[in-house]
C-alpha positions in Angstrom: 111.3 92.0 116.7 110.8 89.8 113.5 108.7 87.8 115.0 106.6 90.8 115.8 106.5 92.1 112.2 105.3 88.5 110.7 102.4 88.8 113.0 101.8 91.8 111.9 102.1 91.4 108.5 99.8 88.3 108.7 97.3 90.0 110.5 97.5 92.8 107.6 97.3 89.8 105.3 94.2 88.2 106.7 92.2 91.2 106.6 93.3 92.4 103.1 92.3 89.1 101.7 88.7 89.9 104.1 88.0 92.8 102.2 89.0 91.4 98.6 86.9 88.4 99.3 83.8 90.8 100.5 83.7 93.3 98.4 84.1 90.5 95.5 81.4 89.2 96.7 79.4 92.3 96.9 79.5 93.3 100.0 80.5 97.0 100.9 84.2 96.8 103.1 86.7 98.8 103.7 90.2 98.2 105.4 91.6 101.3 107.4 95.3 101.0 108.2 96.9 102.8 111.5 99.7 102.8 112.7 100.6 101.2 116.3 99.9 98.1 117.8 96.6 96.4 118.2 96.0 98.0 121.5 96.2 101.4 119.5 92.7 101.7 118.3 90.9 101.5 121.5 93.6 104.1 122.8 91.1 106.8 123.8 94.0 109.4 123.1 95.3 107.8 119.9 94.9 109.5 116.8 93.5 105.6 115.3 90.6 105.8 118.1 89.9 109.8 116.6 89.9 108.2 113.4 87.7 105.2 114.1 85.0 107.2 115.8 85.3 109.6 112.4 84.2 106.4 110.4 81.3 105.4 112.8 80.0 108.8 112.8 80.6 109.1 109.1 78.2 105.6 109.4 75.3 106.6 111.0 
């Protein structure tokens, strides 16, 4: 289970410090936390895949 969490963590890490570096850069990012597991937000019944097709439409 730790083990688990410091991936997690890291992978929180890596795309927090993405989205600092871009939008200090200019760029326009954003970083949309959900909970679950990686396989969550292509979980067609998850509320993170709702959510994620929200922020697409919300795009176009």
């Amino acid at each position: 289970m730790r083990a688990r969490r410091r991936r997690r963590h890291r992978a929180i890490s890596q795309s927090r410090g993405y989205v600092a570096a871009a939008t200090a850069a200019g760029a326009r990012a954003e970083l949309v936390e959900v909970e679950g597991d990686h396989f969550t937000v292509i979980d067609t019944g998850s509320d993170a895949w709702k959510r994620t097709l929200a922020i697409l439409d919300s795009l176009a």
